[in-house]
N, C-alpha and C positions, 0 to 999 in steps of 0.2 A: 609629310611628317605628322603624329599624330599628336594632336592637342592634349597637355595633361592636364588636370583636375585635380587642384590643390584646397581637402578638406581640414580646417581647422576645429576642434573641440572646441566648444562655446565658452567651457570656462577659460579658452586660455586668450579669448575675444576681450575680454574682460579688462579694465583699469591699466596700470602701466606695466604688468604682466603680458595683458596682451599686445600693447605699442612693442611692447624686446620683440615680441611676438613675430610680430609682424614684420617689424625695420628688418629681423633675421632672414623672416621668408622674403622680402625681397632683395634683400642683397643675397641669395642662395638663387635666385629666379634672375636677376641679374649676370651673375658669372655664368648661370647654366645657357641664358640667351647668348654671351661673350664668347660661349666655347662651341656653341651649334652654328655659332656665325664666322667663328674662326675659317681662315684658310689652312688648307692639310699642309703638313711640314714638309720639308725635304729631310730623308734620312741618311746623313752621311755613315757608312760603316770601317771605320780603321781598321783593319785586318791585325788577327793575332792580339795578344794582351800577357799579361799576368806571367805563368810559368811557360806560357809557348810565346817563344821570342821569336819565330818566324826564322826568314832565314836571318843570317847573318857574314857578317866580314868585316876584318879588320876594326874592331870594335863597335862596327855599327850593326844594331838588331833592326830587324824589317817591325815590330811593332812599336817603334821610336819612330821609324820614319813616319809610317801609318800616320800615326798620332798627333806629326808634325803639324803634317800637308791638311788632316782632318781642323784642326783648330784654327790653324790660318783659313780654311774655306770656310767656316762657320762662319769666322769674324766679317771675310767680305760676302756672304750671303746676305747677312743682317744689314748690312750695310744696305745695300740693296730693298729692305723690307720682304726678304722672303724669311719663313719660321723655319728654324733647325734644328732635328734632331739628331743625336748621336750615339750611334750603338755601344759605344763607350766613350767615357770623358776622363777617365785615368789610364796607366797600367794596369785593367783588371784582366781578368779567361772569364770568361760566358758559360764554361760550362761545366762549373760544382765542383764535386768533390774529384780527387785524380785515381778515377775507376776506370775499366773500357767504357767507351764509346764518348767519353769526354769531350773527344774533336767535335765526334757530331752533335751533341748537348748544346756545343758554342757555337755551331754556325744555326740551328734550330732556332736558340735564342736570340739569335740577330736575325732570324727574318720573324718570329713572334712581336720582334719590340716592334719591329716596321710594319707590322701590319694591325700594333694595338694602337699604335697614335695614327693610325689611317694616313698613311704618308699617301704625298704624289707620285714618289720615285727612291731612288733606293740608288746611291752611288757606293759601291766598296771598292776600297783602297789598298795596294798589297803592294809589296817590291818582290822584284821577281830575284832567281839564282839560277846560274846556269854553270855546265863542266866545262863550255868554252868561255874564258876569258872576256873573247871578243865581243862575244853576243850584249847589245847594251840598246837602250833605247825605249820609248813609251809602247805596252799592247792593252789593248782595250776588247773586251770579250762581252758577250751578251746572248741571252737561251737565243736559239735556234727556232724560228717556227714566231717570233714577237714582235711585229712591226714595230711597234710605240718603242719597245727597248733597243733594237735596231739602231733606231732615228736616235736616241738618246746617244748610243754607243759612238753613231758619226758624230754629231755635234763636237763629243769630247774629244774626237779624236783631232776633228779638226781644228781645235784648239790648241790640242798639245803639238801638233806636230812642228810648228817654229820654234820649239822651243828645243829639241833634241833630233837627232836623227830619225827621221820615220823607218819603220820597218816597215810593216801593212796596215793595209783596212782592218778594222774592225773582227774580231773572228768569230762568228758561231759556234756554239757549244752547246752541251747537253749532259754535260757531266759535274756541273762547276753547279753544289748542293744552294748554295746561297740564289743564283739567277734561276733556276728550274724550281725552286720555291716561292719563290716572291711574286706579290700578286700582281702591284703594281709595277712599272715598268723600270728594269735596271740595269745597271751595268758595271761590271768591274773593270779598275783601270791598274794595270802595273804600272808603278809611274817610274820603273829603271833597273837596271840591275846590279845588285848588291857582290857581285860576282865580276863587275866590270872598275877597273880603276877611272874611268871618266866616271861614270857615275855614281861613283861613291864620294867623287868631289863634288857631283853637284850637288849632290846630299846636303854637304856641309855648309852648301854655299847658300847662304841668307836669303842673298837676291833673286837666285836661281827658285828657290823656296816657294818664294813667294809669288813670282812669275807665275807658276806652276799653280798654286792655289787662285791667282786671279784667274787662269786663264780656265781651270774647271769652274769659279763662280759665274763667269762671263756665259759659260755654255751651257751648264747649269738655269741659269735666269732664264735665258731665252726658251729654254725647254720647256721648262716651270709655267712660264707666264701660254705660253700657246697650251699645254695641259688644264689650266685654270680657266683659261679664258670659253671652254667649250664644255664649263660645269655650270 
């Protein structure tokens, strides 16, 4: 890291002009030591926002659940002492004005925000839709070709899977713009489908919720902490 060199004007050295002076620079020398010494965040992404409600059913939108599951894992990250970001913290869209290529503006700007607060990792959130009914349960996707995000992808998976019906391992991809983007190492998790009558009850179901949010901060952490621990 290179040393910076902090020169002050003589006049402002001076009487209790230069004491503001100074107490300023270092309380500015301060936060900047706080923030070079910080640990990188974990970037949670709730899929969809604002005028794109994802999919949806029976009154419920996939960027409500998103946003659900996102807030409850913040809470028990923190809890933990790991730093969290959030590619969104309302109902907003990422991506402007509603012209072509909007979609892609919003998924652009979710891996922009994860790669300006220098994150560890990068979890995004989505509820899936399907034409059959049946189809229901946790999938977990990650680039193709990523070890680190691989390893991430099992952890979660192996987390979620007491919690609903397993389908499969983890799947590789190479299409999915958010994980083929991102530096650091990521993964997207469906956490059900909005298309399924079970799981649009667990949707509602508090407990089910929360489960759900512990069991990504659980796998999450452990991720986290062996990624840190070999910086």
């Amino acid at each position: 890291m290179r040393t910076r060199v902090w020169v002050l004007p003589r006049r402002l050295l001076r009487g209790a002009a230069g004491a503001a002076a100074l107490m300023a620079l270092g309380a500015v020398l301060a936060w900047w030591r706080v923030q070079a010494q910080a640990p990188p965040p974990v970037m949670i992404d709730p899929g969809h926002g604002g005028v794109d409600g994802g999919a949806s059913a029976d009154g419920l939108l996939e960027k409500a659940v998103t946003l659900d599951v996102a807030l409850r894992l913040r809470r028990h990250l923190e809890a933990m002492g790991v730093p969290v970001r959030l590619t969104r913290e309302g109902d907003e869209d990422l991506g402007g004005p509603l012209t072509r290529g909007r979609h892609r503006r919003d998924l652009a700007e979710r891996v922009r925000r994860t790669h300006e607060c220098g994150a560890a990792l990068l979890v995004s959130l989505h509820a899936n839709s399907s034409r059959d009914p049946t189809e229901r349960g946790f999938l977990v996707f990650y680039q193709k070709d990523a070890p680190a995000s691989r390893e991430l992808a099992e952890r979660l998976d192996r987390a979620l899977a007491p919690l609903a019906r397993r389908r499969e391992p983890p799947i590789a991809r190479t299409d999915l713009y958010v994980l083929r983007n991102c530096r650091p190492p990521a993964a997207l998790v469906e956490l059900g489908f909005l298309s399924n009558g079970a799981d649009r009850a667990r949707f509602r179901d508090e407990q089910h919720m929360e489960r759900v949010a512990m069991a990504l901060a659980f796998s999450i952490y452990e991720f986290y902490q062996s990624l840190i621990g070999t910086r």
